[in-house]
Residue frames as qw, qx, qy, qz and C-alpha x, y, z in Angstrom:
[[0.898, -0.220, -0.004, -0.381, -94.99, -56.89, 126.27],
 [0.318, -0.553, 0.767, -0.068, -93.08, -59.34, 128.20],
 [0.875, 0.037, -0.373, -0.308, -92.87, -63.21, 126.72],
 [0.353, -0.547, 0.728, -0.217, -92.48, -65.62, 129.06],
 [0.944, 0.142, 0.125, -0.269, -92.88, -68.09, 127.39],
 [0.285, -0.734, 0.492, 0.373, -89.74, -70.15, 126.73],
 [0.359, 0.623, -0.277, -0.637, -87.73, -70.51, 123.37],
 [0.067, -0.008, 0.933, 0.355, -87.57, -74.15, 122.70],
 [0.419, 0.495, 0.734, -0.204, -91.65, -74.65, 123.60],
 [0.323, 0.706, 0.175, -0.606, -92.12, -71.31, 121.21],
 [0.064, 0.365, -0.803, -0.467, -89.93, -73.08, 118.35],
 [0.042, 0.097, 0.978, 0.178, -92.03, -75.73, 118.70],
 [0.384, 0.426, 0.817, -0.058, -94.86, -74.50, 118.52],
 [0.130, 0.611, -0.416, -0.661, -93.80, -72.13, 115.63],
 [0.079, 0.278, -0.853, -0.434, -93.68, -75.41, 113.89],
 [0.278, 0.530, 0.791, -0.131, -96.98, -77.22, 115.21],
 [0.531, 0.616, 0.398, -0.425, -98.55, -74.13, 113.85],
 [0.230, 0.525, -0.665, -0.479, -96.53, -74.51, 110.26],
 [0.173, 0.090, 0.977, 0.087, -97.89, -78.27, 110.32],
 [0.198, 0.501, 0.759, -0.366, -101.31, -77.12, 110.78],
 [0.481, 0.715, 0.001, -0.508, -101.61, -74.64, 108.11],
 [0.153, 0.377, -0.870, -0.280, -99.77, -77.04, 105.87],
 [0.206, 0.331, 0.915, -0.098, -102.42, -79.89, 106.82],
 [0.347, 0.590, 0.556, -0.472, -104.93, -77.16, 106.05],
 [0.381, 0.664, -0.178, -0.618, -104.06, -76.44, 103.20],
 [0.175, 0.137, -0.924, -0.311, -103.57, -79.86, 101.72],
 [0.066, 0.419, 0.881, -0.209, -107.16, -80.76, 103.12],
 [0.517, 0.681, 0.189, -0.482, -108.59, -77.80, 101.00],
 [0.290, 0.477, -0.672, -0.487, -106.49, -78.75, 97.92],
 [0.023, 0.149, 0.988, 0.036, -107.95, -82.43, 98.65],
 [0.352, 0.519, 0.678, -0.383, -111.72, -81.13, 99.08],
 [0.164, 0.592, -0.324, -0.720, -111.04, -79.04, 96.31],
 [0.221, 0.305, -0.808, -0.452, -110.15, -81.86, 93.86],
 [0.101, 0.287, 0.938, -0.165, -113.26, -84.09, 95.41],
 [0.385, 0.584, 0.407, -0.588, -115.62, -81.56, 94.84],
 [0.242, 0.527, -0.590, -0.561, -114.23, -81.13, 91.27],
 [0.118, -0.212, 0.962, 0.129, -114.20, -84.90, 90.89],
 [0.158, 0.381, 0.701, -0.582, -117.78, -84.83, 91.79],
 [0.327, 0.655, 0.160, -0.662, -118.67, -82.64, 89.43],
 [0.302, 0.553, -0.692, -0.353, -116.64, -83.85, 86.25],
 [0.192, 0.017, 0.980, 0.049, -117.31, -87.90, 86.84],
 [0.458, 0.556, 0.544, -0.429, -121.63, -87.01, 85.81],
 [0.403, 0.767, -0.073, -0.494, -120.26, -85.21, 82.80],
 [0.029, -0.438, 0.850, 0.291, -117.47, -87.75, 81.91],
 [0.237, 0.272, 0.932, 0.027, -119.84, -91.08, 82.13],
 [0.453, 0.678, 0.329, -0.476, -122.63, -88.82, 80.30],
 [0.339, 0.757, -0.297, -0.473, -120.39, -87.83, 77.50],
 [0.234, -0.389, 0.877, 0.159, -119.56, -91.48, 77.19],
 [0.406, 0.392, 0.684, -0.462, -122.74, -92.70, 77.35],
 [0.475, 0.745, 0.082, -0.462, -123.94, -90.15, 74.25],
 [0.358, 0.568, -0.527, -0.521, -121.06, -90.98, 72.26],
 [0.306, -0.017, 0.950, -0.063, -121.56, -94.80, 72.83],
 [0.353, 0.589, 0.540, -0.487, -125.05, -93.77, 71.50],
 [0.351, 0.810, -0.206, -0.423, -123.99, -91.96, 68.49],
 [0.049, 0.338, -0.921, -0.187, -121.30, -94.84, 67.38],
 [0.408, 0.335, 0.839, -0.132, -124.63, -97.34, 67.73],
 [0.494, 0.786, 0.286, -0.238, -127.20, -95.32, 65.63],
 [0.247, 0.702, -0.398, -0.537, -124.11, -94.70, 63.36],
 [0.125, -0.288, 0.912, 0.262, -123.60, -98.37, 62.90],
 [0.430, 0.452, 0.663, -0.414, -127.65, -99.19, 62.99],
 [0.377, 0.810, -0.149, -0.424, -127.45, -96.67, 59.68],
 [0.848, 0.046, 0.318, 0.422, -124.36, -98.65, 58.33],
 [0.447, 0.792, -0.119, 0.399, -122.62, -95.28, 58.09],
 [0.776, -0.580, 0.198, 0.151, -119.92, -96.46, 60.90],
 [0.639, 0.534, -0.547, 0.082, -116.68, -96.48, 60.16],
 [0.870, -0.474, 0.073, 0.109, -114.84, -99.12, 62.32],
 [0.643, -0.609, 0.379, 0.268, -111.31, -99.82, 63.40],
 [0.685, -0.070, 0.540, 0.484, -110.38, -101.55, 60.31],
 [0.414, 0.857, 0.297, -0.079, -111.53, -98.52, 57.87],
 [0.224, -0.862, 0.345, 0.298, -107.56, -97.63, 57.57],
 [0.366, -0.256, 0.791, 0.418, -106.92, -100.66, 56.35],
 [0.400, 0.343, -0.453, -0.719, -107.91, -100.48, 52.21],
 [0.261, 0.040, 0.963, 0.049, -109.97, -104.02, 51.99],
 [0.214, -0.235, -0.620, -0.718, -112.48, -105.07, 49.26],
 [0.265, -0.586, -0.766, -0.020, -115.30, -105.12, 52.10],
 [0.167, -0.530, -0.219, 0.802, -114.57, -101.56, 53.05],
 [0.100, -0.081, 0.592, 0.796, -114.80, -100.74, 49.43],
 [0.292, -0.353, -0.604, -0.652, -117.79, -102.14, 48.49],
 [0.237, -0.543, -0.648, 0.479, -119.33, -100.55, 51.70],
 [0.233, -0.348, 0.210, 0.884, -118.13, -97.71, 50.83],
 [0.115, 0.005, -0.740, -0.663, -119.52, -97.88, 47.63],
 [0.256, -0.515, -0.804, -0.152, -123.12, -98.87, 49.12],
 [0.210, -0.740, -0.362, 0.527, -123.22, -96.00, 51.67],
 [0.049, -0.351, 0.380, 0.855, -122.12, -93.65, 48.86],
 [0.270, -0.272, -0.649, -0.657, -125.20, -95.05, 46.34],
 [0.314, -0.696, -0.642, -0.064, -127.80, -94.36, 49.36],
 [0.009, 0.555, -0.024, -0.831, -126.63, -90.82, 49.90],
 [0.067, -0.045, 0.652, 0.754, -127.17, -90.74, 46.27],
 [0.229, -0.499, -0.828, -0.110, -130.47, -92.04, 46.54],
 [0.165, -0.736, -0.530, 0.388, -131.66, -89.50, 49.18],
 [0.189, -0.354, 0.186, 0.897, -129.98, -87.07, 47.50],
 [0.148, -0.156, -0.732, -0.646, -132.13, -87.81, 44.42],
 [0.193, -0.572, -0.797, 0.030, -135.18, -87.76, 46.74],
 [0.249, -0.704, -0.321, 0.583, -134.93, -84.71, 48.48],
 [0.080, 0.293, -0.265, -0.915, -133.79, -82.72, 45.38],
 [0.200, -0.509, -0.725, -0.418, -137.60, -84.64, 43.56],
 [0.227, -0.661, -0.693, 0.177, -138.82, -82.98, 46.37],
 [0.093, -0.710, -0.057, 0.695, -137.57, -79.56, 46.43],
 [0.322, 0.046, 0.636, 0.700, -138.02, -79.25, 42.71],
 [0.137, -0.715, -0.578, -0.369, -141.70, -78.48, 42.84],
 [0.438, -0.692, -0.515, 0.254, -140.52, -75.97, 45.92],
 [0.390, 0.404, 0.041, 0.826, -140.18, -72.96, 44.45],
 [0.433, -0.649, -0.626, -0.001, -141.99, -71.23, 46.94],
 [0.410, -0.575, 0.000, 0.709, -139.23, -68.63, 48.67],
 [0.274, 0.157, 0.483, 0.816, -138.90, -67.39, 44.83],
 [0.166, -0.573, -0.746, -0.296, -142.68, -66.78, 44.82],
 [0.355, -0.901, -0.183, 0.167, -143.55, -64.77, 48.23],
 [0.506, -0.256, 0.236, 0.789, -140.61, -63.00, 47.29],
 [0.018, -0.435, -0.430, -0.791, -142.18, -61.37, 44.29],
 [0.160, -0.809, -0.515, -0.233, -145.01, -60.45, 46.56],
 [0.451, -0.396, -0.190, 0.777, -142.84, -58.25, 48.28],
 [0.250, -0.107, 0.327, 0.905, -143.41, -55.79, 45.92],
 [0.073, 0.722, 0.664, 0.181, -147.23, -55.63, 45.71],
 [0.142, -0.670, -0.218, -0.695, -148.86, -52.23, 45.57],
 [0.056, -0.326, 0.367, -0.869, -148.72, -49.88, 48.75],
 [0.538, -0.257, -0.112, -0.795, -152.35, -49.99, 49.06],
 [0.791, 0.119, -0.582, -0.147, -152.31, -53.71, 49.57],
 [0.042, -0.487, 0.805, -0.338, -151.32, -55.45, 53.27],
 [0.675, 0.134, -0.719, -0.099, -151.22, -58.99, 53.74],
 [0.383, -0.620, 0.526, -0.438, -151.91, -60.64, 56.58],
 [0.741, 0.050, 0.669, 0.008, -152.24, -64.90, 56.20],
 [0.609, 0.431, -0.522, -0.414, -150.72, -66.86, 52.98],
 [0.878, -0.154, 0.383, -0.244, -151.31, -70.05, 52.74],
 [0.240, 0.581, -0.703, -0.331, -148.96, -72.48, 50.21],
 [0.833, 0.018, 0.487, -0.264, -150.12, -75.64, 49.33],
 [0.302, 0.584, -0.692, -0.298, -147.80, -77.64, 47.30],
 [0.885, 0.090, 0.446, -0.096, -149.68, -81.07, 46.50],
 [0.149, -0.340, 0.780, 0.504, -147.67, -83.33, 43.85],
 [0.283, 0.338, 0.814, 0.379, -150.28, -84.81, 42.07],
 [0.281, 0.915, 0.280, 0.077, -152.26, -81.16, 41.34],
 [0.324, 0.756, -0.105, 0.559, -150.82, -77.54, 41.04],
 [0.225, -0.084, -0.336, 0.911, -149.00, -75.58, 43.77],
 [0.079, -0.773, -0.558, -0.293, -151.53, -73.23, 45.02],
 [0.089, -0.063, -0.281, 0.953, -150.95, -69.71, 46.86],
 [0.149, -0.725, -0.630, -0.235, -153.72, -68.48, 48.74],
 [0.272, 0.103, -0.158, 0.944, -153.25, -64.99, 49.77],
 [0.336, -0.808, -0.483, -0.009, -155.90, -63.11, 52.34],
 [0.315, -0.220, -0.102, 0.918, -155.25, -59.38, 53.38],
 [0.116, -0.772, -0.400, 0.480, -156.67, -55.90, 53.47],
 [0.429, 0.668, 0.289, 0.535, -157.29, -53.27, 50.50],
 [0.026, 0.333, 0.364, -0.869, -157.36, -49.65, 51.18],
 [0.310, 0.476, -0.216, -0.794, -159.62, -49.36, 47.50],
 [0.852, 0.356, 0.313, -0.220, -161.39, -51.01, 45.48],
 [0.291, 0.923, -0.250, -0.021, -158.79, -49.44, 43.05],
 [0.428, -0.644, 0.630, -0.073, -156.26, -51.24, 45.17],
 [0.746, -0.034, 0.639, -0.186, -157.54, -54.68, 44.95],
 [0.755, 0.643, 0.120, -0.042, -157.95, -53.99, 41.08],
 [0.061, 0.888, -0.455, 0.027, -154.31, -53.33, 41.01],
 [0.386, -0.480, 0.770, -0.166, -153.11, -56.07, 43.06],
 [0.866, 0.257, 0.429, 0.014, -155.08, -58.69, 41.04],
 [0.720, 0.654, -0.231, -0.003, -153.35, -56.95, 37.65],
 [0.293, -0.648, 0.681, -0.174, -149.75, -57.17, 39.77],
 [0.549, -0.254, 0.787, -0.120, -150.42, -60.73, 40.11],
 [0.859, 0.421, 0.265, 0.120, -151.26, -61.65, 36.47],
 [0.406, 0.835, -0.370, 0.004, -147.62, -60.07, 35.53],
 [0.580, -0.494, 0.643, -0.077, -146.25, -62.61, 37.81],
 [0.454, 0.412, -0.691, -0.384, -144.83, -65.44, 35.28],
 [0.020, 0.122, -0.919, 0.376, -144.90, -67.89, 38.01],
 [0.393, 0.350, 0.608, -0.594, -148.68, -67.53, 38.93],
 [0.230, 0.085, -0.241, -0.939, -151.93, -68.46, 37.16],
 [0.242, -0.498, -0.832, 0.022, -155.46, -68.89, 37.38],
 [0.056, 0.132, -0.422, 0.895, -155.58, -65.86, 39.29],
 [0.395, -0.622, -0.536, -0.413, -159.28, -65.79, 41.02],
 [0.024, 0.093, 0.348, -0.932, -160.24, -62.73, 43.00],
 [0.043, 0.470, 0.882, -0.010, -163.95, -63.14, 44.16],
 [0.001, -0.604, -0.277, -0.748, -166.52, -60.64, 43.01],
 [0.597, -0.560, -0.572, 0.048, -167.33, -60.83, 46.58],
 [0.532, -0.284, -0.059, 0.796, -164.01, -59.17, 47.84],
 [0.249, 0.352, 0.383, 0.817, -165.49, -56.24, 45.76],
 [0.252, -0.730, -0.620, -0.136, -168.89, -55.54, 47.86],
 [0.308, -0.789, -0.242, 0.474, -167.19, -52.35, 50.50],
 [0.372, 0.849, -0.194, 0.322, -165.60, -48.92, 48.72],
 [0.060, 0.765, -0.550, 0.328, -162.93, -48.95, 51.45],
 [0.326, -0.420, 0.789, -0.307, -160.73, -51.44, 54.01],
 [0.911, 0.111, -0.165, -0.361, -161.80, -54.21, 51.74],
 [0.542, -0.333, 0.771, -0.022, -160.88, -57.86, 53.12],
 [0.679, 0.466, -0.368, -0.432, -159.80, -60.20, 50.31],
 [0.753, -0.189, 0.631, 0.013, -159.18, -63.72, 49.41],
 [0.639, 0.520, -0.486, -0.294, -157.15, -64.07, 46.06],
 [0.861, -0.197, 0.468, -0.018, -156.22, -67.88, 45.16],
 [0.524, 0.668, -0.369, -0.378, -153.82, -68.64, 42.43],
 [0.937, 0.079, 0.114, 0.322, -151.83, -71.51, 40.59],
 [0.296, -0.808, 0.422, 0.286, -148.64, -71.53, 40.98],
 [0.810, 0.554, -0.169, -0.093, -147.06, -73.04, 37.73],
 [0.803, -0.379, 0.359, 0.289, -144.31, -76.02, 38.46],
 [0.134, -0.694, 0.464, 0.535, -141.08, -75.54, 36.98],
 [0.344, -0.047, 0.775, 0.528, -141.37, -78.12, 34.08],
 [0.242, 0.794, 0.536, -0.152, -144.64, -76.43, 32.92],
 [0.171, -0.864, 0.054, 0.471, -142.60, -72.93, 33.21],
 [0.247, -0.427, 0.586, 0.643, -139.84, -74.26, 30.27]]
């Protein structure tokens, strides 16, 4: 193929088109970094936002630590020293409360009931000012069964009262029961 075109115009526009893919490619490396920008400024002023949020509700709590918390001063101290006796405190609440919650220990043992025996609804009822209570509803295959599963549940150390209604007694097979026991709180137990 013949070019007739001649060799300064084809220098030059060798180079217009070097400008132009040089322009185009700095105008996708710019749309590039706008779209980016775009995306990343919602997540920057969000994550500011939350932690602005978290540094309030930490100071609202008076378990902030500020600027000057490096420097050793008697009002850090006896902050210190106040946020450290109200952990205590809750600490001391939450273990009064889980004292009386022996409860995992409990349905745990029932793993082990008799074969015959399948549970389908317990119920746990752990009032402080009576007993614990475990109410336990499920499906015999036997009378036999049921008579089992009640002795099963007076070998439990944890459990007593045991009351299994004469009611729960009334079919010979696929009897539906409702046993209720006390559950015995741990200072009772020693």
């Amino acid at each position: 193929m013949i070019n007739l075109i001649p060799e300064n115009y084809k220098k030059f526009l060798e180079t217009d088109y070097k400008f132009r893919r040089l322009a185009l490619i700095f105008w996708f490396i710019f749309l590039v970094s706008l779209i980016s920008l775009v995306f990343y400024l919602p997540a920057h002023i969000l994550t500011k936002v939350k932690a602005n949020e978290i540094v309030l509700q930490e100071a609202q709590l008076g378990l902030g630590v500020s600027n000057e918390a490096s420097v050793p001063t008697s009002k850090n101290l006896s902050e210190a020293i106040t946020a450290l006796s109200r952990a205590n405190k809750l600490t001391d609440e939450i273990n009064a409360k889980m004292a009386f919650s022996d409860a995992f220990e409990t349905l745990k043992i029932l793993e082990s009931k008799p074969t015959a025996i399948r549970i389908y609804e317990i119920l746990y009822s752990n009032l402080p000012e009576k007993a614990a209570l475990l109410n336990i509803r499920g499906v015999a295959g036997t009378r036999e069964g049921l008579t089992m599963f009640g002795r099963f549940l007076g070998t439990v150390e944890r459990l007593e009262k045991i009351d299994i209604p004469i009611s729960n007694f009334v079919k010979d097979t696929n009897l539906e029961f409702s046993v209720t026991a006390e559950i015995r709180r741990p200072e009772a137990a020693k």
